[in-house]
C-alpha positions in Angstrom: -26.1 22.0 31.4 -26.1 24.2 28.8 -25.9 28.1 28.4 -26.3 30.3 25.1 -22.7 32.0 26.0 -21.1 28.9 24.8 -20.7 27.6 21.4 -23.5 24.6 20.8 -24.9 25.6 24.4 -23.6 22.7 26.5 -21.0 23.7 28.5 -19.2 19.9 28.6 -19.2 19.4 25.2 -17.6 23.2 24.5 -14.6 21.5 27.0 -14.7 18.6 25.3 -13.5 20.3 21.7 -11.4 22.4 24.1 -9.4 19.4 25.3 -8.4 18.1 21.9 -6.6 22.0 21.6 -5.9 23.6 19.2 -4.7 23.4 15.9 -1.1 25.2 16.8 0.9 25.2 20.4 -0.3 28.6 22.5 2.6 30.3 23.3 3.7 29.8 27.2 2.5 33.0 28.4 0.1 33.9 32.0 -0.9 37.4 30.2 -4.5 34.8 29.2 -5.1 33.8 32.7 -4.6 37.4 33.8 -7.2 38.8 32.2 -9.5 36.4 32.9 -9.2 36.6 36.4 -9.3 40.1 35.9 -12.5 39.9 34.3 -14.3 37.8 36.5 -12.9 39.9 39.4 -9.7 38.1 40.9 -11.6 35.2 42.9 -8.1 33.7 43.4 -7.2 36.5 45.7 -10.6 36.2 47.6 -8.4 33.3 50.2 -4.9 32.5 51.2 -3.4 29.6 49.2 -0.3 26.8 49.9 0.8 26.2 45.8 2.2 22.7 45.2 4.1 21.6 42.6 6.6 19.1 41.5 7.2 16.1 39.4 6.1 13.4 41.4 3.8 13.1 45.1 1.3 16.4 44.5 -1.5 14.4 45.0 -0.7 12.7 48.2 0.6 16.1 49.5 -2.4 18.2 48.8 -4.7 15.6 50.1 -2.6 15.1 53.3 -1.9 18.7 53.8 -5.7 20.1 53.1 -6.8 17.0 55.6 -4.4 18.3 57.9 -5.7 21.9 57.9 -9.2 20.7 57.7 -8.5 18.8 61.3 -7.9 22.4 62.7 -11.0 23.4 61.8 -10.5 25.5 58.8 -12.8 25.0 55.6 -10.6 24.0 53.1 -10.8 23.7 49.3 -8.3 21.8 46.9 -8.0 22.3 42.9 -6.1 19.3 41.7 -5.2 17.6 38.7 -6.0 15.3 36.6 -9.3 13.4 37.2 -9.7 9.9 37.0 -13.5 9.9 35.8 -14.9 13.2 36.4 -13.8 16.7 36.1 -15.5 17.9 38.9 -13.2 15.5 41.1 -10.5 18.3 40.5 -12.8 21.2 43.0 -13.5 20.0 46.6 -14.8 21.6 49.4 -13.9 20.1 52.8 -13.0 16.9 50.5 -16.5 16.6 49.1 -16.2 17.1 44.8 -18.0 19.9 43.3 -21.5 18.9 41.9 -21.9 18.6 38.5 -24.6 21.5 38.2 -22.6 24.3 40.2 -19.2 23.2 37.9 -21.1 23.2 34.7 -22.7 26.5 36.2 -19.4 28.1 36.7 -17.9 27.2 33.6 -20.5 28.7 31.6 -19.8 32.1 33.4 -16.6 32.0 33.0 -17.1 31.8 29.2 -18.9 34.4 29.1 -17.0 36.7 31.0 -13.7 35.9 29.4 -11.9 38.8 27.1 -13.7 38.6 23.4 -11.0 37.5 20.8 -8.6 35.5 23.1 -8.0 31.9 22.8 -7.8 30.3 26.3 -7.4 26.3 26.8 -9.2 23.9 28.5 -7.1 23.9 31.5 -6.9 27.8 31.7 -10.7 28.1 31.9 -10.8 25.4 34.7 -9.1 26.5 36.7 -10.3 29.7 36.6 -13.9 28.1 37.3 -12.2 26.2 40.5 -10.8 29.8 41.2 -14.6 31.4 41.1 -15.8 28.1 43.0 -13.5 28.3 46.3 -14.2 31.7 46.4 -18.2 31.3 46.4 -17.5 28.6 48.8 -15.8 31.4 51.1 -13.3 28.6 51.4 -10.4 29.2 54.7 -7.5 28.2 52.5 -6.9 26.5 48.6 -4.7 24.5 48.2 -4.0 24.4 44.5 -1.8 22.1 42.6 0.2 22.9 39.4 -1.1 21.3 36.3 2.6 21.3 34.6 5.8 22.8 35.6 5.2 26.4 37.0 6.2 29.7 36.0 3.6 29.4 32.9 1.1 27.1 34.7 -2.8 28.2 34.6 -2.7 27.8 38.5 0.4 30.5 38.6 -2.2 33.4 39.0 -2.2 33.3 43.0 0.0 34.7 45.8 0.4 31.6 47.9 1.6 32.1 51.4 3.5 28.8 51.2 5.2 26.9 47.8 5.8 23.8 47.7 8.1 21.8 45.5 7.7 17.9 46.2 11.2 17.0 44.5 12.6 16.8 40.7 12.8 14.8 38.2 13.2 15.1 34.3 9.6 16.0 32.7 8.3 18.1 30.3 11.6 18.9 28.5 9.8 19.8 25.5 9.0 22.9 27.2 11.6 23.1 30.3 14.8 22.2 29.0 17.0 18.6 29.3 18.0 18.9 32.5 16.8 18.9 36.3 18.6 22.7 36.8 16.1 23.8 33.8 13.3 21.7 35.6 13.9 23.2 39.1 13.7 26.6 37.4 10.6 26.2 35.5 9.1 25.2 39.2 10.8 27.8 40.9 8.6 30.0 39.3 5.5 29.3 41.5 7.6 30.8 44.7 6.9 34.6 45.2 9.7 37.0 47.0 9.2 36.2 50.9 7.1 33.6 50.5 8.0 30.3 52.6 9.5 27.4 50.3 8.8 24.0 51.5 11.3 22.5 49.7 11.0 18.5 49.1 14.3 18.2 47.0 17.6 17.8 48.6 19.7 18.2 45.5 21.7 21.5 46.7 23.3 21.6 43.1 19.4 23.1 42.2 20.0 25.9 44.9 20.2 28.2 42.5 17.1 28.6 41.0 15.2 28.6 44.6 17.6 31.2 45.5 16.6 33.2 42.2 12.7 33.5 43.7 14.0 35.4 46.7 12.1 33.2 49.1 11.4 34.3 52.7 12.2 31.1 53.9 13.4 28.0 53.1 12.3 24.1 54.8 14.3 21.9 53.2 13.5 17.9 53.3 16.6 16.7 55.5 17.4 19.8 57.4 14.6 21.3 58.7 12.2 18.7 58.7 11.6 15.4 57.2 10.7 11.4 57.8 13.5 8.7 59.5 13.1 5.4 61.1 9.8 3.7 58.8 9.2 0.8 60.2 6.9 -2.1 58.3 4.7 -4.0 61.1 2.0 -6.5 61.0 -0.3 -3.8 62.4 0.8 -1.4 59.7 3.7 1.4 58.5 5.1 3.5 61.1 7.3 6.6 60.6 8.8 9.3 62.9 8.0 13.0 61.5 10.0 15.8 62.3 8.9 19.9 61.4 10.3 22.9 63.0 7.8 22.8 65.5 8.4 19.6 66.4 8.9 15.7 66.4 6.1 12.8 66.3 7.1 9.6 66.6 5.2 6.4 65.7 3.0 8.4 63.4 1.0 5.7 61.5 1.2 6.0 57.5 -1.6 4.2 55.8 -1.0 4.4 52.6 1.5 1.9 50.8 4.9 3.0 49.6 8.0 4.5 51.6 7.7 7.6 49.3 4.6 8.5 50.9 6.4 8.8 54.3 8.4 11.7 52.4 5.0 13.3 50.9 3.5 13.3 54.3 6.5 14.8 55.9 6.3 17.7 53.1 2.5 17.8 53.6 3.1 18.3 57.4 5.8 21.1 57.0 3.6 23.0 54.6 0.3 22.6 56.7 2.1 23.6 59.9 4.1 26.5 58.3 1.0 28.2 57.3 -1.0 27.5 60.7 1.5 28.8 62.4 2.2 32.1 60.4 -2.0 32.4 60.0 -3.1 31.0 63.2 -0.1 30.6 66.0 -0.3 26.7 66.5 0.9 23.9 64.8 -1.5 20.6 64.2 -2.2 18.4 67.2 -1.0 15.1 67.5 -4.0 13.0 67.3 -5.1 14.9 63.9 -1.8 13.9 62.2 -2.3 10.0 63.6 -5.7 10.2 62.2 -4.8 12.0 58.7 -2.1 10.0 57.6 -3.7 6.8 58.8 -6.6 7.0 56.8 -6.2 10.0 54.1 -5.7 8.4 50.3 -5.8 9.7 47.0 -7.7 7.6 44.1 -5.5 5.6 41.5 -2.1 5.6 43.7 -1.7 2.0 44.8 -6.2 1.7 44.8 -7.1 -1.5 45.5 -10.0 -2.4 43.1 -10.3 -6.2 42.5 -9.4 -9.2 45.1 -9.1 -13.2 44.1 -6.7 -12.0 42.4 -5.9 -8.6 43.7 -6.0 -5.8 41.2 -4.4 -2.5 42.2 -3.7 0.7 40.2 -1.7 2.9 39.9 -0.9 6.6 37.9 2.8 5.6 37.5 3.6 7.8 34.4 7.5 8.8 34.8 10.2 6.7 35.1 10.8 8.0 38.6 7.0 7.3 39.5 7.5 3.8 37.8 10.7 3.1 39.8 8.8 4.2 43.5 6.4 1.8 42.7 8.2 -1.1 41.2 9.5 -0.5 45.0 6.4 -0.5 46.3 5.3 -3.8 44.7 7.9 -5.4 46.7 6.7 -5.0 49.5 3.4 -4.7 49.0 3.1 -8.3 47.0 5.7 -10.5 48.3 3.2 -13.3 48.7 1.0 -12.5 45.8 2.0 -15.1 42.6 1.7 -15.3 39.7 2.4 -11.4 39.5 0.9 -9.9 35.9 2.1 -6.1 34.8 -0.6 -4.3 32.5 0.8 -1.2 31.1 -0.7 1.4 28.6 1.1 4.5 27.5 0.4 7.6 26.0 2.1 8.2 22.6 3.7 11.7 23.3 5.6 9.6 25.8 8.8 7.2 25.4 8.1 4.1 27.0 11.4 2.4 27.4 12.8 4.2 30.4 9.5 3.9 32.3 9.3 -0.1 31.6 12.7 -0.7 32.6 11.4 1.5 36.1 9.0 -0.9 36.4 11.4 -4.2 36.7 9.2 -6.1 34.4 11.1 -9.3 35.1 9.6 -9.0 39.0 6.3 -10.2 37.1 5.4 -13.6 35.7 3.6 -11.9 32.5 3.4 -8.5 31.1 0.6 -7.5 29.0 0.9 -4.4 27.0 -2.5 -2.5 26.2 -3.1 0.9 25.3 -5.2 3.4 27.5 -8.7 4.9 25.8 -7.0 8.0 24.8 -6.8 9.3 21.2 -3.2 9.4 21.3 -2.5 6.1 22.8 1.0 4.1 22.2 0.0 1.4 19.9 0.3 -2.0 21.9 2.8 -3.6 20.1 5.0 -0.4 20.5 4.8 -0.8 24.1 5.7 -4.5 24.0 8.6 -3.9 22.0 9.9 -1.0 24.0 10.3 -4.1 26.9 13.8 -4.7 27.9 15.6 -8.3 27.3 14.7 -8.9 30.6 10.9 -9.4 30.6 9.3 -12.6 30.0 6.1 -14.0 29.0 4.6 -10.8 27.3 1.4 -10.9 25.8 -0.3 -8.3 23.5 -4.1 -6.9 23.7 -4.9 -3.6 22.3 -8.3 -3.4 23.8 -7.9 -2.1 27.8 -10.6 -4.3 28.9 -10.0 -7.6 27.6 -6.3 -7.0 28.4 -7.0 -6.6 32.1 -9.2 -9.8 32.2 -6.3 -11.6 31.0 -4.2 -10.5 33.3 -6.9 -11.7 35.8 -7.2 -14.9 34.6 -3.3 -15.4 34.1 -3.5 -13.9 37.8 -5.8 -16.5 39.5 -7.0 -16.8 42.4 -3.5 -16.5 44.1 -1.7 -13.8 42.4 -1.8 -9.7 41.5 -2.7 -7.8 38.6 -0.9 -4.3 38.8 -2.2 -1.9 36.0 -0.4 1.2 35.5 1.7 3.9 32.5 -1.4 5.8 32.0 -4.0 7.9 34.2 -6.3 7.3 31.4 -6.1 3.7 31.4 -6.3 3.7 35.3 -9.2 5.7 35.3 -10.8 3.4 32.6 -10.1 0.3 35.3 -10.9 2.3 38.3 -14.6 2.5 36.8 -14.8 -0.6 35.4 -14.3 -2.8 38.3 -15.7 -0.4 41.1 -18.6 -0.6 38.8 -18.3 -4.8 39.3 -18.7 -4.0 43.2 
C-alpha cells in the first residue's frame, strides 16, 4: 500500500529502513509514545487491557489467556511480539491476524498523525497502529505483550487492569542492569498502583521491586495459584490447576514441555482475575479443557517436517534453551539419530545458550546462521560449542544446513532447529511451503 504521508509512499518499505534504526541508540524514554497516542487520540484507553511481560512464556500465556477470555464470549484482541513471517501476525482479532490492507492502512495514519520533528522507531509506531486497530475493532479486552523489559517498553502506554510477569531471567543487561533484582525492576514497571500482579516468579528475594509498584494485589505462582501433579500418559499431558477461585484437576495440556503447565497456570490466574473483577465469574471448566488442549503458538516446539521429524523452536536465552533441552527429552526419546541446528544473532553470546542446549544429547550439531544482517558467523557458533559436543558440522547457508541435518536425520531420527526467531521463521516457511 502506499500513502503520500510516508517517505517513498509505501508504507512497508518506510518500516523496513525503520527496522535497521537509527544511526545512534534513542534514549529510553515513553515521552515519544505519549505523544503519539496523544495525537492519534489515546486508542489504547478505548478497552481494558491484561499487560504481560517477562523473560521467557509471553507467547504461550497471551495465547492461552486471550483463548480463555474469548471462551466466555468476550471479543478479544492480542498485540504480540515478534512475528515469524508477517508483521501483521503481531494484531489479532478473536485470533484471526490483521489483513495486510487495514495494517498497512493504519500504519500510514499513524505516520501522518505523529508529532512533526520526532524520531519514533519501528516498534513504537506499531504498536501504536495495533493500539488504533483494537480500538476500531471495538475489541472487549487486549491483551498486549511487552516487546522488551518494561518501564520504557512501547507497549507501556496502557492502564492494564491485570500485569503479568511470567518469571525472570537475565536479559537485556545492556539496558537493565547485571542482575535479576535490576531485571525484576525494569519489569516492574508495567504494574500500575492497585493494579492486580499476577506474578509467575517465586524468587521472594525480587519482592522488592513488585512492592515498589504499589500493586493492589498480588497472585503469586506457588501461593495463590499454580500447576502440581503433571502427569505424561499415552493419551497425552495432564496437569492439576489451581486459581483463587478454584481447583481443576486432570486439565489436559497439549502443548509439549512441563513449562507450559506453569504458563497455563499463569494464563489461567490472569484470565480469571480480570473476569471476575469485570464480569463476576470465573472460566468454566470445559473452556479451560478445551483451551489448553488445543491452543498453540507458532515456532515453540512446531512440528514442521516428519521422516525425519523436524520441529522448531524460538529458544533464544539460555533459560529458553535449557526448558527445551528438557523438553527434547521427553519429547524425542525414541527419535535417533538426533541433529541440533542452531543459528544466533551476533548481539548475542552464544556459549551459555549451547551449553543450555546439552549438545552432547544429539548425534550431530550443525551450526548455521539465521537470514538476519547481524547474524553470528557459523564458525563463531561452532566454536562457541562446549568440549562436550560431538560430530559438528559447519553450513553458513540456513537452507542447505537444515537439509543436512535431514539427511544426517533419516528416516528414523529428529532435526530440532532453534537460537534464532529469524532462522525459525525462515524454516517455518520453508517447509510449510513443502506441504
Amino acid at each position: 500500500m502506499t500513502d503520500p504521508a510516508v517517505p517513498d509512499g509505501d508504507v512497508w518499505r518506510y518500516l523496513d529502513t525503520l527496522a535497521l534504526g537509527p544511526p545512534t541508540p534513542r534514549k529510553r524514554t515513553l515521552d515519544r509514545m505519549h505523544g503519539l497516542v496523544e495525537a492519534l487520540g489515546q486508542p489504547q484507553r478505548t478497552f481494558p487491557s491484561i499487560h504481560i511481560t517477562g523473560t521467557n512464556g509471553k507467547g504461550s500465556t497471551v495465547a492461552y489467556a486471550a483463548a480463555l477470555l474469548a471462551a466466555t464470549g468476550l471479543r478479544v484482541g492480542t498485540y504480540t511480539s515478534p512475528h515469524l513471517h508477517n508483521i501483521t501476525e503481531r494484531v489479532r482479532i478473536d485470533g484471526r491476524p490483521i489483513d495486510d490492507d487495514r495494517m498497512a492502512d493504519a500504519v500510514a495514519r499513524v505516520v501522518k498523525a505523529a508529532p512533526a520533528g520526532v524520531d519514533h522507531s519501528w516498534f513504537e509506531l506499531v504498536t501504536a497502529s495495533a493500539f488504533v486497530l483494537l480500538a476500531e475493532a471495538d475489541v472487549d479486552v487486549g491483551v498486549i505483550e511487552v516487546g522488551a523489559l518494561g518501564r520504557f517498553d512501547a507497549t507501556n502506554v496502557i492502564d492494564a487492569d491485570i500485569a503479568v510477569v511470567t518469571n525472570i531471567e537475565i536479559e537485556h543487561a545492556e539496558r537493565a542492569g547485571p542482575t535479576r533484582a535490576h531485571i525484576a525492576a525494569e519489569k516492574s514497571g508495567i504494574v500500575r498502583p492497585g493494579a492486580t500482579l499476577v506474578l509467575g516468579e517465586p524468587d521472594p528475594s525480587l519482592d522488592e521491586a513488585w512492592a515498589a509498584a504499589r500493586p493492589g494485589r498480588v497472585l503469586r505462582i506457588g501461593d495463590e495459584y499454580g500447576s502440581r501433579n503433571r502427569s505424561r500418559t499415552p493419551a497425552g499431558t495432564y496437569t492439576d490447576l489451581w486459581t483463587p477461585w478454584g481447583t481443576r484437576y486432570g486439565v489436559p495440556i497439549g502443548a509439549a514441555g512441563a513449562y507450559q503447565c506453569s504458563n497455563a497456570a499463569t494464563a489461567l490466574a490472569a484470565a480469571e482475575a480480570y473476569l471476575v473483577a469485570r464480569h463476576g465469574s470465573p472460566v468454566v471448566r470445559s473452556a479451560i479443557d478445551s483451551v489448553f488442549a488445543t491452543t498453540r503458538v507458532g515456532g515453540r516446539w512446531d512440528l514442521v517436517g516428519q521422516n525425519p521429524t523436524v520441529i522448531v523452536d524460538g529458544a533464544h536465552n539460555p533459560a529458553g534453551a535449557a526448558a527445551l533441552a528438557s523438553t527434547v527429552d521427553e519429547e524425542l526419546t525414541d527419535a535417533r539419530p538426533r541433529v541440533l541446528v542452531v543459528g544466533v544473532r551476533g548481539r548475542r553470546t552464544p556459549a551459555a545458550l549451547l551449553a543450555a542446549l546439552r549438545p552432547e544429547r544429539f548425534d550431530h550439531v550443525v551450526c548455521t546462521q539465521p537470514p538476519s544482517g547481524d547474524a553470528c558467523p557459523a564458525g563463531d557458533v561452532a566454536a562457541a560449542l562446549p568440549e562436550t559436543a560431538s560430530a559438528v558440522h559447519i553450513e553458513p547457508d540456513w537452507l542447505r544446513a537444515v537439509e543436512r541435518a535431514r539427511n544426517l536425520a533419516g528416516p528414523t531420527g529428529a532435526v530440532l532447529v532453534t537460537g534464532s526467531l529469524y532462522l525459525v521463521g525462515a524454516v517455518h516457511g520453508e517447509l510449510a511451503a513443502e506441504g
